[in-house]
C-alpha positions as CSV (number, residue, x, y, z in Angstrom):
1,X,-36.4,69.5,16.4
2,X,-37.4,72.0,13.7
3,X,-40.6,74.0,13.9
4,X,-42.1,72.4,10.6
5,X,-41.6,69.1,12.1
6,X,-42.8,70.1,15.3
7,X,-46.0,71.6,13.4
8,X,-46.0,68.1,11.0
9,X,-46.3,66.0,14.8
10,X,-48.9,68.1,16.1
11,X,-50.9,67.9,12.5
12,X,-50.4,64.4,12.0
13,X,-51.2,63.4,15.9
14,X,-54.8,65.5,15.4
15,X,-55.6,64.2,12.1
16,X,-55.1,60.4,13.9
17,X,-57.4,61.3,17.0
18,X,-60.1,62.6,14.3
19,X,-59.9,59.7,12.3
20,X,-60.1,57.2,15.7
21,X,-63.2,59.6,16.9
22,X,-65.1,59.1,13.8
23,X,-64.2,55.3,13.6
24,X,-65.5,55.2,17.3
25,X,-68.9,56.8,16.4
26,X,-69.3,55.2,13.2
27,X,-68.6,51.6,15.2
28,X,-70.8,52.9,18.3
29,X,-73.5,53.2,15.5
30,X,-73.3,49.8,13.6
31,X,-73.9,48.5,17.1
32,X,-76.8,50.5,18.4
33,X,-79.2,47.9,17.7
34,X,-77.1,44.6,18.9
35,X,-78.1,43.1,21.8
36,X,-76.2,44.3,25.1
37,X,-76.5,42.4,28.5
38,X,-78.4,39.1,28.8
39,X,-77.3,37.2,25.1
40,X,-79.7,36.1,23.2
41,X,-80.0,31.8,23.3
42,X,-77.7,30.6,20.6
43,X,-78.0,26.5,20.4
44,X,-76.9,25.0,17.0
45,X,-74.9,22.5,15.5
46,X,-71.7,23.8,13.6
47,X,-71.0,22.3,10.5
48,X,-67.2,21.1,11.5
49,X,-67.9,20.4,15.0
50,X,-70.0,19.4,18.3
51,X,-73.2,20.9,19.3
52,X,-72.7,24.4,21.0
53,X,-74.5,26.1,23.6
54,X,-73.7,29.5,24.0
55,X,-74.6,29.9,28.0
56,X,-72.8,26.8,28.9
57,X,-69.5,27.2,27.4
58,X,-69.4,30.9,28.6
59,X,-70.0,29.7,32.3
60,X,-66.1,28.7,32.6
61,X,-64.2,31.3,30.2
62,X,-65.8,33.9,28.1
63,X,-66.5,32.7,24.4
64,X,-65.8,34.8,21.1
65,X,-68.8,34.7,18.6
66,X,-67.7,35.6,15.1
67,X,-70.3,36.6,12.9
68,X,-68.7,36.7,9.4
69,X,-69.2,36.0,5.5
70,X,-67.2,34.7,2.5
71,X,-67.9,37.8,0.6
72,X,-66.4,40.0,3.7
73,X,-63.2,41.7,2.9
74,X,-62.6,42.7,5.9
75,X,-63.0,39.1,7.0
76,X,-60.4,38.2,4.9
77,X,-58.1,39.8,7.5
78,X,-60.2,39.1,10.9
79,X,-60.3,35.4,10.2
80,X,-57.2,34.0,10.3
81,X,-56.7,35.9,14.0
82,X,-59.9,34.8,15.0
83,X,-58.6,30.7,14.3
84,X,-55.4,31.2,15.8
85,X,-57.4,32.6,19.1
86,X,-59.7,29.0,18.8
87,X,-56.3,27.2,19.3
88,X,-56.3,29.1,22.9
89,X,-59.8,30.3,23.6
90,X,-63.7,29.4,22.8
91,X,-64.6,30.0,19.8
92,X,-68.3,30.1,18.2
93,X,-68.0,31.3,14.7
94,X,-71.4,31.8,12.5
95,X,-71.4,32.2,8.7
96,X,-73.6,34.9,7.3
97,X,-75.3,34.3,3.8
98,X,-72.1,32.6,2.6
99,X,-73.9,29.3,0.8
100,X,-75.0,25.9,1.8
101,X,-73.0,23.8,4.2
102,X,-70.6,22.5,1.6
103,X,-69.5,25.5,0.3
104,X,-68.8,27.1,4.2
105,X,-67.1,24.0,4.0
106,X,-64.8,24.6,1.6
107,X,-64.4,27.8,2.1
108,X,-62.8,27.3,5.8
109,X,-60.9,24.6,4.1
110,X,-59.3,26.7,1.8
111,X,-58.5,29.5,3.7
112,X,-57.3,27.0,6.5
113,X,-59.5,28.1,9.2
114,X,-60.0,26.2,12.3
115,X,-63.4,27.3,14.5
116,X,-66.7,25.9,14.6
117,X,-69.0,27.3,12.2
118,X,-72.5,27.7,12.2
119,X,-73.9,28.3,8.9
120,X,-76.7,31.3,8.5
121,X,-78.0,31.1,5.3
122,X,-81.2,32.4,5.5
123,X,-79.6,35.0,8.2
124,X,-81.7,33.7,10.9
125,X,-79.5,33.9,13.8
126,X,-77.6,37.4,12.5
127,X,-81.6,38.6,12.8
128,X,-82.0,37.3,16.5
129,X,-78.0,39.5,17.2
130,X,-79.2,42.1,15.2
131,X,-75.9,42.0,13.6
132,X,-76.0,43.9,9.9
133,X,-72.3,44.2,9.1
134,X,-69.6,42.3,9.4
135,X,-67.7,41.3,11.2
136,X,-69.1,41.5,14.6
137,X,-67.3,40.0,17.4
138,X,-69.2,39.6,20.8
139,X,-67.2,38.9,24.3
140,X,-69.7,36.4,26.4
141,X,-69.3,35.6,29.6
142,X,-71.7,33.6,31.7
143,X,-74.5,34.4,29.4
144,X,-73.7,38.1,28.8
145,X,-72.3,40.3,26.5
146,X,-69.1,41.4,28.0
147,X,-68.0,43.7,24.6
148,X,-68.9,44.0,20.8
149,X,-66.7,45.1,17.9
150,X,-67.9,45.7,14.1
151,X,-65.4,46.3,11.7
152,X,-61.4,45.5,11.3
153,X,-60.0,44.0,14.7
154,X,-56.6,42.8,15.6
155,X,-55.7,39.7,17.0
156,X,-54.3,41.8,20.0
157,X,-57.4,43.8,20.3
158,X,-59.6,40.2,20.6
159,X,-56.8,38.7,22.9
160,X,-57.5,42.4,24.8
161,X,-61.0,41.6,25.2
162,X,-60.7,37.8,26.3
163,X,-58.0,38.4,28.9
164,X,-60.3,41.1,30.3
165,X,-62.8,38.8,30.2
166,X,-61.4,35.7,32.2
């Protein structure tokens, strides 16, 4: 190997960890004020589905919460993982100031989504998480908040996090 590609590794390797560092602290930040051990009570009604009670569907296997919106861009790429994980796994999914109940609605339908959604549109329960940005995915299990993640997440990263979880 040549020095100058040696030297482009070592550049290209540092620049990476830098970038993951400031990601890290920039996510550790968007979740300073979100709620850590004990979840907060989450009992609703999802527009597509069956009533959900957080604390009793986590006793068994840990449940994903997905908070989200129809505006979110990065949703556009989180939530298509996130329904192929509800085929597997619990999952609770609630819609941030993304319309009435129609519209969520048709929104799932047309992007072919497949998890229960709550609909926030006065951001009541996003207030009760302290969630602010989306998305925000929370691990519970048997009431508690195993992890949180803000921002882009893979489908391997969520998988990661249930398996962990079980």
């Amino acid at each position: 190997m040549s020095i100058r590609l040696g030297k482009f590794i070592r550049e290209a390797f540092f620049t990476l960890l830098i970038g993951v560092a400031v990601m890290t602290a920039y996510n550790v930040y968007l979740q300073k004020d979100m709620p850590s051990g004990r979840a907060p009570e989450l009992r609703a009604i999802p527009i597509n589905g069956e009533a959900v009670d957080l604390y009793t569907l986590s006793e068994e296997k840990p449940v994903l919460l997905y908070f989200w919106a129809s505006w979110c861009r990065v949703c556009h790429w989180v939530s298509p993982a996130v329904s192929d994980l509800s085929e597997e796994y619990q999952v609770v999914s609630v819609a941030l100031a993304s319309g009435n109940n129609e519209r969520v609605a048709r929104y799932i339908n047309a992007k072919d989504l497949h998890f229960p959604v709550i609909n926030d549109p006065q951001g009541s329960v996003s207030r009760a998480w302290n969630v602010s940005v989306t998305p925000s995915i929370f691990i519970i299990r048997n009431g508690e908040i195993k992890t949180i993640t803000t921002g882009y997440t893979s489908k391997a990263g969520m998988l990661a996090r249930l398996w962990i979880n079980q």
